[in-house]
Every structure is written in structure tokens, then in C-alpha cells.
C-alpha positions, 0 to 999 in steps of 0.5 A: 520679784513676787508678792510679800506675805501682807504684813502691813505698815502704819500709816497716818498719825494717831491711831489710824492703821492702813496697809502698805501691804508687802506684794511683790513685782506684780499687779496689787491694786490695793490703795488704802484710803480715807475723809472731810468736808467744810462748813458755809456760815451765814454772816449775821451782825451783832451789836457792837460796844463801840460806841460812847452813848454820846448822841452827839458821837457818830456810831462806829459801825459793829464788827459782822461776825460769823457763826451768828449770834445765836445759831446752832448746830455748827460743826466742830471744824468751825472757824470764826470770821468777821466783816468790818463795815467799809473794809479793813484788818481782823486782829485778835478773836478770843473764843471761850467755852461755856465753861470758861475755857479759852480755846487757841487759835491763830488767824490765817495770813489772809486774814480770811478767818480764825482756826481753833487749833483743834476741834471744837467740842460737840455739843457745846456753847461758845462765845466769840469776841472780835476786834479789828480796825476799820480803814478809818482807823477806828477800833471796832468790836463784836461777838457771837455766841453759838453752840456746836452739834451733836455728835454725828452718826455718820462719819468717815476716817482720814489718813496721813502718811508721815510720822511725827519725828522721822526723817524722810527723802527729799521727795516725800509728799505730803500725802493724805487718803480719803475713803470712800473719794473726796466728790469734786463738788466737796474737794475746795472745802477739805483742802482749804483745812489741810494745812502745811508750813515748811521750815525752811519756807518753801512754796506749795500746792496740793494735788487731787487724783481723779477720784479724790482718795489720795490728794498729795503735797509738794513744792515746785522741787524737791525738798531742801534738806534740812527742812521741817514740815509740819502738817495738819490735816484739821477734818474732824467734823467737817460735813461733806455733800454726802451727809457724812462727817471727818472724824478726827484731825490728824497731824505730824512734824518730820524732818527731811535728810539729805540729798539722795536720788536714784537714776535707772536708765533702760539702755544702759541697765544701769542705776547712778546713785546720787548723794548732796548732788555727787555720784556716789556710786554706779549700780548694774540692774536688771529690770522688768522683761517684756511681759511684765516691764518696770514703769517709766516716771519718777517713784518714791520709797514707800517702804523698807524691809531688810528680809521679807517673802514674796508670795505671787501665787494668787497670780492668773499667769502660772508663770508669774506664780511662785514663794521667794524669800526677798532681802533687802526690798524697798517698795516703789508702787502699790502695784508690786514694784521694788528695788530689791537684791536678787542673786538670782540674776546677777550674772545678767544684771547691766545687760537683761531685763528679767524681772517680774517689773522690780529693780534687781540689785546684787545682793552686795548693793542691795544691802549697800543701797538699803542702809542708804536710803530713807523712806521718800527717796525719789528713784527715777526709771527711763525707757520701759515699756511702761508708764508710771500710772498716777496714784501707783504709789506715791507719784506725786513727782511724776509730773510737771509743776504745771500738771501737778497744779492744774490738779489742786481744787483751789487757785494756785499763786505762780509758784506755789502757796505759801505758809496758810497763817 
């Protein structure tokens, strides 16, 4: 119950910095957010040194490589791809800078393009080299010298929400934030370099909000435990219709934990607490009242803090107004819902809702339930007032697989896209 004092969380990977800014049960809006965009290349051939100089020898028709041989200006974010005359396979791209230097890189699974492992630099002079195997099965070769652009004036920040070597719930999303929103038009482009892999392999998809500043990743169910994902977001210097610019790539390796799932029913008053799929204890709660209800749909910890205030006193309703000291709270929406310990209202815990729409918990189970979970654990709440409102949280989970696809930017395989190289 009430607003915590902002006290801010790290979110993203690097040096980014957004606000999981600690407001209680109450109406706080404020959604951090961040950027990206792609590039189109024209395809140029180039000559090709696959042929003997026997005029008696038909010619083998030259690899066609994007960048073109000679362009400019191309974005850092560039990747390089290739078109073989009468069809068939790219199999290595060697890329080196005007220095020497050979630039890693892997192709994607659909043979589509090659991706720089990082960025390129700006305002530097590359060469490509492509080899490939036509249907004919002929080898072919071709190559492309371009240089990068200049640094942009205009640029925009984006952000990531998981930490290299922590370990999350079974239910946390891949989340990345845009500011200002990615623009529908631009959305196909950012998500075809927002790349994540899975180990153990698991299927798929992105998910845009509507106005393109949270676009989340998950699979058709909860994480297996045990798995690896790795994620990067590779925005840096793609141009978005907007004339702006990413920034920086960002990118993360986490781990996820064990099964751990949370059920609230409204009827009953009650939180079943699940471990690896077995009840492993059953919690009285009391959620919110009438005038201020808890929401309905299945959440996410965002956060933990063992000992924190609410502060609610910006609030218009004087009712809704006051300082508390919290423990134990856990954030489930930027709204301002927590599960949190409440002393206040055990004597009506499992029998009324009086809260200001957080779950209250004893202050015994609040702190038995705080050394339990992991930031990504899902909690489901059923039979308020109140629905779950997208983009209130990490609400990645409070959809159907179909819903949740029907939001991605670019087509989606039946049940889900797998790893992208």
C-alpha cells in the first residue's frame, strides 16, 4: 500500500539507467523507455574472379553483393548480403577494415544476410568478400568496398531489462524500451536486430505495445528451468523515418531458475504458491478494496525491496494519502501494485480486501514469500474488479499465444521463431 520514495533501479545492460521507481499501490504511470531503426541496401554486382580467362570457358556469373561496390554513407548497423545468379547458398563473408582488421560475424540461419558481431566504426572504409555456391554447384566470388557515415547528430537511447549473470523466474520476458515509441512504419526493421537464442532451445516471438515504447520476448510457455538466453539488442546506428539514430547495442546472458509460480484468487482470498509444480504452501491475502482493486491477469516481479516507504501523499483522493514503512515489498506493475507484508490487516487477511490494490501478506509470509522468489516470477491474480492494463508492467504473460503474436511486427512461424543464426 502506498508509493515508495523513488529510489530507482538499473535497468538495461552497459550504462543505461531507467527508473523502476518505487510507488506504492496507487496510480504511477511512469514507464521508462528508449530506440532503433534498419537500413535498405541497394544490390549492385561486382565483378567476379571466378572465371579462368579461357575464352573457351563459360564465365561464372559474379556473387551481386550489398553494400555496392563503392557506396557511402551506410550505417554502422549495416549487414552484408549477397545474390547468386540463378539462386543457391552464401558460405563465408569475410569483412576487414581499412586497417586490416577482420570484423566478426555470423550469417543468419536463413541465409538472408551477414551480421557484424558488433558495430561497425563510423566513418570507416571496409571491404567484403563473398563466397557461395550457385545451384550449379559452381563456387562463386564477389566483393564490395564501402565506407560507414559519420557520426549522427541525432540519436536515441534503448534500453534492456535483464542483467548478464543473474538468474530470473520462469516468466521473465525479454524486455526492450524505446523513447520516444518505435513508429509502425520502423517497428519490422528494429525487431529483425533484436536478436535472442535459448539454451535449451525454445521457440519465440516478439511483442509490440501500441505505441512501440516496450516490445517484449517469450515463448508459447514459461521458461524451461535451467535455460540460458542470450539477447542482443544490435540498434546501434540503425536510421529510423524520424531522422534519428540507435545509439548503442546492448546485450545480456542470464539464466533462468527453478519453477515458481504464484496463484491469487479473489473468492477464496487466498495465494497458492507453487515450487517445480507441487503446492508448496497456501497464503491468506487480502487484496484491494472496491475503490482501489487489485488487477485481474497474470504479473511479473519487477522488483524486490526487503525494507522501503511508501509515500502516496501526491495522491488527489485525501483518503488515499499517507507515509508507510513497507517490508518485504515486491513490485508487480508501474501502477504501484505490490506483494507486500502488511501487519496492519491480518486480522482480516483470507476473508476482506482492504488494500489500496497490492497483495498484503503477513508479515511472517511476506518475509517466507521474499526469500523465495526471483525477479520474473509470475504471479496470477483472478476475480477483481480490474483488469490487467497492457504495458502495466511486464505484462508480457497476460495474453494468449495468439494475442501475443498477433503483436509482433514481422510473420511468425506456428509456434514460434527460433534461434535467428
Amino acid at each position: 500500500m502506498g508509493r515508495f520514495a523513488r529510489t530507482g533501479a538499473m535497468v538495461g545492460v552497459l550504462v543505461l539507467t531507467a527508473s523502476l521507481a518505487l510507488t506504492g499501490c496507487g496510480d504511477d504511470q511512469k514507464k521508462p523507455a528508449f530506440v532503433a531503426g534498419a537500413q535498405q541496401d541497394d544490390v549492385v554486382p561486382t565483378t567476379s574472379p571466378g572465371t579462368t580467362g579461357d575464352p573457351s570457358e563459360p564465365a561464372v556469373p559474379a556473387l551481386a553483393v550489398s553494400p555496392a561496390d563503392g557506396s557511402d554513407k551506410r550505417p554502422v548497423s549495416t549487414e552484408i548480403s549477397a545474390r547468386i545468379p540463378g539462386g543457391g547458398k552464401v558460405s563465408k563473408v569475410v569483412l576487414t577494415a581499412a586497417d586490416g582488421g577482420t570484423v566478426a560475424g555470423r550469417l543468419r540461419r536463413d541465409g538472408s544476410s551477414w551480421v557484424p558481431s558488433a558495430p561497425l566504426k563510423y566513418a570507416t572504409r571496409y571491404t567484403a568478400t563473398v563466397t557461395g555456391t550457385g545451384t550449379d554447384g559452381q563456387t562463386r566470388q564477389g566483393s564490395s568496398s564501402f565506407t560507414t557515415m559519420a557520426k549522427p547528430k541525432s540519436m536515441i537511447g534503448s534500453g534492456l531489462y535483464m542483467f548478464s549473470g543473474k538468474t530470473y523466474g520462469v516468466a521473465m520476458p525479454v524486455v526492450a524500451e524505446f523513447s520516444p515509441g518505435i513508429p509502425k512504419k520502423d517497428r519490422a526493421a528494429v525487431q529483425k536486430r533484436m536478436f535472442v537464442q535459448t539454451d535449451r532451445p525454445q521457440p519465440g516471438a516478439w511483442h509490440w505495445l501500441y505505441n512501440g515504447t516496450q516490445a517484449y520476448y517469450r515463448a508459447p510457455e514459461y521458461w524451461k528451468p535451467g535455460t540460458t538466453i542470450t539477447v542482443r539488442l544490435a540498434l546501434a546506428g540503425i536510421p529510423l523515418s524520424n531522422g534519428r539514430y540507435g545509439n548503442v547495442d546492448r546485450s545480456a546472458t542470464a539464466k533462468i531458475g527453478r519453477a515458481f509460480e504464484m496463484k491469487v484468487d479473489n473468492a477464496t482470498k487466498q495465494m497458492t504458491v507453487y515450487e517445480n509444480g507441487a503446492v508448496v504452501r497456501t497464503l491468506p491475502v487480502s487484496l484491494g478494496k472496491k475503490s482501489t482493486p487489485s488487477s485481474s491477469g497474470t504479473m511479473v516481479v519487477m522488483e524486490k525491496k526487503e525494507s522501503t516507504v511508501f509515500d502516496t501523499r501526491d495522491e488527489p483522493d485525501p483518503r488515499n494519502q499517507y507515509v508507510t514503512e513497507i517490508d518485504f515489498a515486491q513490485r508487480l506493475t508501474w501502477g504501484g501494485e505490490y506483494i507486500h507484508a502488511a501487519p496492519w490487516s491480518e486480522g482480516v487477511q483470507g476473508r476482506q480486501n482492504v488494500s489500496h490494490g497490492c497483495v498484503n501478506v503477513s508479515m511472517a509470509n511476506g518475509r517466507w514469500l521474499f526469500g523465495k522468489t526471483l525477479v520474473g516470477d509470475p504471479i496470477t491474480v483472478k476475480g477483481t474488479e480490474r483488469r490487467l492494463e497492457p504495458g502495466n508492467g511486464w505484462t508480457a504473460w497476460s495474453m494468449s499465444w495468439s494475442q501475443f503474436v498477433a503483436g509482433s511486427a514481422l510473420p511468425v512461424p506456428e509456434g514460434g521463431q527460433g534461434s535467428p543464426f
